[in-house]
N, C-alpha and C positions, 0 to 999 in steps of 0.2 A: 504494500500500500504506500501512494506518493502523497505528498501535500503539494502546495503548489509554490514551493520553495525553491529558491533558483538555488544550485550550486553555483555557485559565481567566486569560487575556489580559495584562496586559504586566507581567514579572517582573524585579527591577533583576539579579539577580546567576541564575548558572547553578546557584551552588549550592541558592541559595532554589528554584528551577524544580527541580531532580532532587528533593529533598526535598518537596516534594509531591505531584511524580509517582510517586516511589518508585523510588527510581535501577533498581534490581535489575530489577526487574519490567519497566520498560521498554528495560531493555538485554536482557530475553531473549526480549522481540516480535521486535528488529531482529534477534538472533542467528540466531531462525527464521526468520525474511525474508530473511538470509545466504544459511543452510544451506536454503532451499528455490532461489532463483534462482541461486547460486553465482555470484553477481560477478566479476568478473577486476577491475574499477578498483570503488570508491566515491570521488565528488569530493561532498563540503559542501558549500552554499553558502556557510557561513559559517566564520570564526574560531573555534577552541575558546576562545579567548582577546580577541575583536575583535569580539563578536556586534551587541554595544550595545543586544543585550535577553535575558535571559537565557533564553529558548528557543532565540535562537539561536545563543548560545555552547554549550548543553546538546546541541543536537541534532548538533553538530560532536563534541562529546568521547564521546558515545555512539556515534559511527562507529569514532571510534578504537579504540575497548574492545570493540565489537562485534564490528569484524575479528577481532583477538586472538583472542575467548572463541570465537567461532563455527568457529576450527582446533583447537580444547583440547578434549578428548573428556572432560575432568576437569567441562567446564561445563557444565549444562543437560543433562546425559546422557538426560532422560526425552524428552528431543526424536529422539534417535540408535535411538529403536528405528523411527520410521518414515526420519530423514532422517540424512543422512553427514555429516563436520564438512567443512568447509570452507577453504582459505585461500587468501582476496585476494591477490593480487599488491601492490594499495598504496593508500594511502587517499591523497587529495588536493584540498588547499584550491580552488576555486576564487577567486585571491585578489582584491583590488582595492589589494593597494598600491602596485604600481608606478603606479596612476592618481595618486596621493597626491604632493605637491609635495615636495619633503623628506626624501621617501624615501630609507637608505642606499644606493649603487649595489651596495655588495657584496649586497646582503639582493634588489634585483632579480636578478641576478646569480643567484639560486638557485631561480629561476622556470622552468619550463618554459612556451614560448609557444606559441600555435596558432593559426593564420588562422582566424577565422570568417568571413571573407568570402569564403572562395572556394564557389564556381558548382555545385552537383551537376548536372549536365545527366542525368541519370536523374529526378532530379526536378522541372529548370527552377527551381529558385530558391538563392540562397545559405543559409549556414546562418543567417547573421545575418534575412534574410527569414522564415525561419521562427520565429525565436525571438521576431520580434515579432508575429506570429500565436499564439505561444501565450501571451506573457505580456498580450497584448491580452484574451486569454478569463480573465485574472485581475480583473473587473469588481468583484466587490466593496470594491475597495481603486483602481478608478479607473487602472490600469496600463496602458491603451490605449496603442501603440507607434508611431511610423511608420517603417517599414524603412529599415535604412540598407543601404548597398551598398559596394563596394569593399572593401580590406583594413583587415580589425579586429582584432588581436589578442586575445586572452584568453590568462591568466596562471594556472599551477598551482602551489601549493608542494608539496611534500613533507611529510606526515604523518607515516606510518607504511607499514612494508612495505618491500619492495624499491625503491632508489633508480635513477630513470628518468634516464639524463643528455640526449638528443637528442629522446623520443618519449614519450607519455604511454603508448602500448601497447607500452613497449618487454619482449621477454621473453616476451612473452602468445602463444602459439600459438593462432592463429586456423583453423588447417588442419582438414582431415579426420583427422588423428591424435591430433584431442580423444576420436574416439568410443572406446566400450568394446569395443572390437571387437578378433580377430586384425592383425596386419599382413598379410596376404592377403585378407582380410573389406576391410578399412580399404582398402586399394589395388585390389581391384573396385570396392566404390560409389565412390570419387574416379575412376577410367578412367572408370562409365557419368556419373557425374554432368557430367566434362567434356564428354562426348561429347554429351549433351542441350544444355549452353552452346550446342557450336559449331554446331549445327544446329535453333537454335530460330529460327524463324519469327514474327516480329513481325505479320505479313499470318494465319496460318494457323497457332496457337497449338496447334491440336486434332493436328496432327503429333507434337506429343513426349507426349500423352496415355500412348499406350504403355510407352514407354520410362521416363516418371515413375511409372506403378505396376508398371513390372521395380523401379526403384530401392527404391519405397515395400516392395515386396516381401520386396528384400533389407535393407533397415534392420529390417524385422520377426522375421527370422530372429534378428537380434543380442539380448545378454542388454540387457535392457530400464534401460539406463543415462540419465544425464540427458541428454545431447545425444543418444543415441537418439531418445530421442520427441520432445525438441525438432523434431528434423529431421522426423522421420515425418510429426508435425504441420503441417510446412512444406511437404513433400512434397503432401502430402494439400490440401492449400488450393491450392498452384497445378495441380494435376489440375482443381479444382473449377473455377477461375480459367480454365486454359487450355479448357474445356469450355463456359465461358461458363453455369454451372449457373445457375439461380435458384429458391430453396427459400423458401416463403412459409406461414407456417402465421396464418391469420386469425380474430379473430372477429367481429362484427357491432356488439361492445359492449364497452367500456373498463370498465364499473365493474363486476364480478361478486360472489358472496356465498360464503362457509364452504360447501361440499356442494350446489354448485347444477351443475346438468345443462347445458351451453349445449353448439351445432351452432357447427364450427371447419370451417372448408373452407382444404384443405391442396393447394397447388399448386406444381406442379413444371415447370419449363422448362429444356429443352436446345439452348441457341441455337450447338450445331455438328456437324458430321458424325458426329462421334466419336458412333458406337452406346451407348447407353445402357439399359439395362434398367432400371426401378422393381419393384423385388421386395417392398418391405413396408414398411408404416409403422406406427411405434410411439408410443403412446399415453401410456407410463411408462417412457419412457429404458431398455429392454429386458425388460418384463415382461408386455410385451400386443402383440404383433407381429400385424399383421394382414396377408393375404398379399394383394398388388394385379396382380404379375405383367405390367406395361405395358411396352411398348416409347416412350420418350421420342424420338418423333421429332423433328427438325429445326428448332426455330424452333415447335414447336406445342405449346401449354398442355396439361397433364394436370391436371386438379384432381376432388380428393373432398373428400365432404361427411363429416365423422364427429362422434358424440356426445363428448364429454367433459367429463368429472366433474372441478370443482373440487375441492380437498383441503382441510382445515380449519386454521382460521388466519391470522393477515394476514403480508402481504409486508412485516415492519415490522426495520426496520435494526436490527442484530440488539444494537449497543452503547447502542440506548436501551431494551429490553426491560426489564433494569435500570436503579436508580438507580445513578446513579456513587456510587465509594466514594472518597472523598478528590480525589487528582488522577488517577483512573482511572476509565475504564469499566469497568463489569462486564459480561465477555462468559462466555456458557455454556461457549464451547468455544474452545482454546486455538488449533485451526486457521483459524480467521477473524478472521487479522488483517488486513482487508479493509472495502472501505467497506460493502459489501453481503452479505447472502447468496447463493447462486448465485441466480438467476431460478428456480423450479421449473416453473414453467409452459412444456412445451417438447413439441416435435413431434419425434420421431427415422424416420429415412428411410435405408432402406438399397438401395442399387443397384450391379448388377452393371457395370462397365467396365474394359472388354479383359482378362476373363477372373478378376478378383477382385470380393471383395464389399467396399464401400464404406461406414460407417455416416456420417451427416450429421443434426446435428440441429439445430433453428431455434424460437427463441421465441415462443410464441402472442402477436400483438400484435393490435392494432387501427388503424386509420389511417381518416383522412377527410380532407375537402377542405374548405382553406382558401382564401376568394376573394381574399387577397392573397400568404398564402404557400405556395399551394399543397398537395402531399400533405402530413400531417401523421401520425408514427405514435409511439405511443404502447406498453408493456406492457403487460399488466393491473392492474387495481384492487380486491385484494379487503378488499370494505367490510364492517364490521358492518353489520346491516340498522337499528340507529338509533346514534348515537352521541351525547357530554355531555360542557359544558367547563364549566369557571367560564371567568368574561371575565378574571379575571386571578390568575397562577399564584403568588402573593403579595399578603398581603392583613395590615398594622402596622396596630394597634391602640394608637396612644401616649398612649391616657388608655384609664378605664373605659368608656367611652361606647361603647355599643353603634353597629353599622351595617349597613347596604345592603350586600351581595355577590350576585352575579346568576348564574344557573344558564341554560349555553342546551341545548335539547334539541335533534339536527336528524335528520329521518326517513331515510332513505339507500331505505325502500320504503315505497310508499303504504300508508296505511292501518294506523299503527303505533300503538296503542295498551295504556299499560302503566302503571306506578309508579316514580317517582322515590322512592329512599327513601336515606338521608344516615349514613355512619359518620362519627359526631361523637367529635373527640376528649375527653379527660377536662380537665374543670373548664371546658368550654366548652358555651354553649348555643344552640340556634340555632331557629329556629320558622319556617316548619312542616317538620319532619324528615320527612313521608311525602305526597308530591303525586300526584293523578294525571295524565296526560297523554295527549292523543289529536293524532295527525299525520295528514293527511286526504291532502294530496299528497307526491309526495317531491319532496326539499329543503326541507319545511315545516319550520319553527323555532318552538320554543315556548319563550319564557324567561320563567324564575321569579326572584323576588326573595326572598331569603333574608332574615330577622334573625339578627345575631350578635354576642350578648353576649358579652364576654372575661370573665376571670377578673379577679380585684383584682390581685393578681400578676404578675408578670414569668411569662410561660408560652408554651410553643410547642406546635403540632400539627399534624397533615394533616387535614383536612372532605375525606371521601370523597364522591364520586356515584355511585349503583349504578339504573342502571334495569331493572327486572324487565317482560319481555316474556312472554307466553306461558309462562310457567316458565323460562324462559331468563334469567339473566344476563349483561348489558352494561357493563360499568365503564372503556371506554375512552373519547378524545376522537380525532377525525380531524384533522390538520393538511395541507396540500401546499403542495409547494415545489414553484414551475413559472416554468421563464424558457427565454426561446429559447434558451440556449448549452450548459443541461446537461440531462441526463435530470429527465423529473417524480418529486419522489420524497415519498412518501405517507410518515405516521407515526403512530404511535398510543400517546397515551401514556396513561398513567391517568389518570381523571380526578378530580383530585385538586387543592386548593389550599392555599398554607401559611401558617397561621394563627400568629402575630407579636405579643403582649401583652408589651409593653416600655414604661417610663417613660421619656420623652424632653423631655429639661429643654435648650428652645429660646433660645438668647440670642439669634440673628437672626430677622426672618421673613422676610427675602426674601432672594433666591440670584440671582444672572446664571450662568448655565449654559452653558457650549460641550460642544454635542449632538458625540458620534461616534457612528459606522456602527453601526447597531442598537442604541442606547443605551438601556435602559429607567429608567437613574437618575430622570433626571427627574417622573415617574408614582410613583415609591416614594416621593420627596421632597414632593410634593404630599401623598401619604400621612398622612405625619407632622407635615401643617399650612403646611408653609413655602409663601410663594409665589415662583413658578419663571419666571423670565423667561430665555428662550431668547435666548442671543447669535448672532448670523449673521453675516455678511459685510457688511451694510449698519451694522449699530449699532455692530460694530467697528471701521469705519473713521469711524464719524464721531464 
């Protein structure tokens, strides 16, 4: 879960980092984030007071206050007409100063400890094994791990909230008596639900099919609270699990277009005894239900072939849609505070088992084969049919001298021919403002070279690119981000670049530069004349 805090990179103090985030605003993303998942613990990783950057002393003191305000029906009340307040049982440091040489005994002393090293045998590995599996997928920053084993301690302090003296979940009811239910309601689903425990079948999973949609049944009757659907949701997956389901909705092609028609073949397998019925599959998440009526036999594929209609618009992360305002994103909608928008692109399926109806629905993707890493699957991609970048999103101008900025065109469908035409801002001139253009295959690239005169003046602006197709206007650019470890994720920003008329009175010309992780200084610095000589590890040490 995201707020809509900029990382705007490394800040000395927590107060300078809230102050440009704008404390308020991003203390009432995390309040919704509260009051939607209802926490029982929040642990920081960091100090509110020890971050030794000030994001991350900020993002500890915004837990603190967050807890608080998200139990206060005085805070954020335009949030309590969809969600309830909330309150944490406790917030807690996870610390590192007992690792600390020096440390006062009394101040460990006020720690709660917990083995990380002991053994899940449900899952075959410790916790510590696991945590270097995920801090290893932290690649950006180089954080590869190699598991340790045996007993490891990890240390909590006390924030706020109710004080734990033996157990970090001390107080926390974990039982069947969370739900919103009767105590007689409450005490049937816990009798059926133990009774599925003690007679599930690790060999023949398909046995407690049954009996998990009596349970599912009866959580359904209950008034629709949060750990109601929690569970319902949990219920409903291990039916699917112990069924051995497999729901595939395909299409033949990754990159699709705004309103374009493609063939999706939609396949269903039942790899158990348990009777299955396919009653219908849906097209728009419950607005176009088509009836299929199949009996899902045993281990044997059912697949259809159906038309569907792209919707208009790109799949584009919905916090760069806008430009950020200060230290925030600007998002349309206050309910996505979230990386993504939901996927829309989705196949829904409903089937009858042991006597209830079941909805399931699965994302239209695509997959192909890779000859070293085998199956490879992907979402969709929807493209503008051409798209335009300038080669660089900044472009200082520190005398009057005019210069070279380059425009690339790229086809995304054969056969695209149109006008490149330029919103130029005021007191800037640029030649030639109206190009034309012809793309003969797709992924053809057509790049133009701009002239651009500055002003005499200190001045700033955006140079827009808009290209006109068939009467249609295009003003975005396509970027992707694609690496083996996270989903591909496409973006489209305007295509826009910002123009920089500033006097810059140079007393050196040359710079030794130590490059960090995606560093663009260096390019802006060439900009403004100086020359840039990149430091490494070899001219360092010598």
């Amino acid at each position: 879960y995201f707020t809509r805090a900029v990382d705007f990179g490394y800040s000395k103090t927590a107060t300078e980092t809230l102050k440009i985030w704008d404390r308020e605003s991003v203390l009432s993303d995390i309040v919704l984030i509260i009051r939607k998942l209802k926490p029982d613990l929040i642990i920081t990783r960091f100090s509110p007071d020890r971050g030794g950057h000030g994001h991350h002393s900020a993002s500890a003191q915004l837990a603190i206050d967050a807890a608080m305000a998200a139990a206060d029906p005085t805070r954020y009340p335009d949030q309590l007409k969809e969600l309830s307040i909330w309150t944490t049982k406790r917030v807690l440091w996870n610390s590192w100063l007992p690792y600390i040489k020096g440390t006062d005994a009394s101040l460990i002393d006020q720690h709660l400890a917990v083995d990380l090293g002991k053994y899940n045998p449900l899952l075959g590995l410790s916790y510590m094994e696991i945590a270097a599996r995920s801090r290893t997928m932290h690649k950006s920053q180089g954080f590869g791990m190699i598991a340790r084993r045996g007993q490891r301690k990890d240390y909590f302090l006390h924030l706020s909230g109710s004080i734990a003296k033996e157990d970090i979940f001390e107080g926390i009811d974990l039982s069947w008596d969370r739900l919103d239910a009767s105590p007689n309601e409450i005490e049937g689903i816990r009798t059926l639900a133990l009774d599925i425990y003690k007679h599930f079948s690790r060999i023949h999973p398909h046995r407690s099919i049954p009996q998990l949609v009596q349970l599912h049944a009866q959580l359904e009757k209950q008034p629709k609270g949060y750990w109601i659907r929690q569970k319902q949701a949990e219920v409903k997956r291990l039916i699917r699990l112990c069924a051995g389901l497999w729901i595939e909705a395909l299409s033949p092609k990754g990159d699709v277009f705004s309103g374009e028609q493609i063939r999706i073949s939609v396949e269903l397998l039942n790899r158990s005894p348990q009777p299955v019925l396919f009653k219908t599959v849906d097209l728009q998440m419950g607005n176009r239900r088509i009836a299929v009526d199949k009996e899902l036999k045993e281990n044997v594929p059912e697949k259809i072939e159906l038309s569907y209609r792209i919707g208009n618009g790109y799949l584009h992360p919905h916090w760069l849609v806008k430009r950020k305002r200060g230290g925030l994103y600007d998002h349309d909608s206050r309910n996505l505070i979230s990386a993504m928008n939901p996927y829309p692109y989705r196949v829904q399926v409903q089937l009858l088992i042991a006597g209830h109806l079941f909805d399931f629905d699965t994302p239209i993707i695509t997959k192909w084969r890779d000859p070293v890493k085998g199956e490879q699957r992907e979402t969709l991609t929807v493209l503008p049919p051409v798209s335009v970048r300038f080669d660089e999103v900044l472009n200082y101008f520190p005398s009057k001298k005019r210069k070279k900025i380059r425009v690339i065109i790229t086809g995304n469908r054969k056969k695209m021919k149109g006008v490149l035409k330029l919103d130029i801002p005021t007191s800037w001139r640029v030649t030639p403002n109206r190009i034309p253009f012809t793309l003969e295959k797709k992924s053809d690239k057509q790049i133009i070279e701009l002239s651009v005169t500055p002003p005499v003046a200190a001045n700033s602006g955006r140079l827009k690119a808009i290209l006109q197709v068939d009467g249609k206007r295009y003003d975005r650019s396509h970027f992707s981000i694609k690496y083996d470890h996270i989903p591909k994720l496409d973006f489209f920003p305007l295509a826009e670049t910002k123009l920089v008329r500033s006097d810059i009175r140079r007393t050196l010309k040359r710079i030794g530069y130590v490059n960090g992780s995606g560093d663009d200084i260096p390019k802006y610095l060439k900009q403004l004349g100086y020359r840039v000589d990149i430091l490494d590890d070899k001219s360092l040490s010598g």
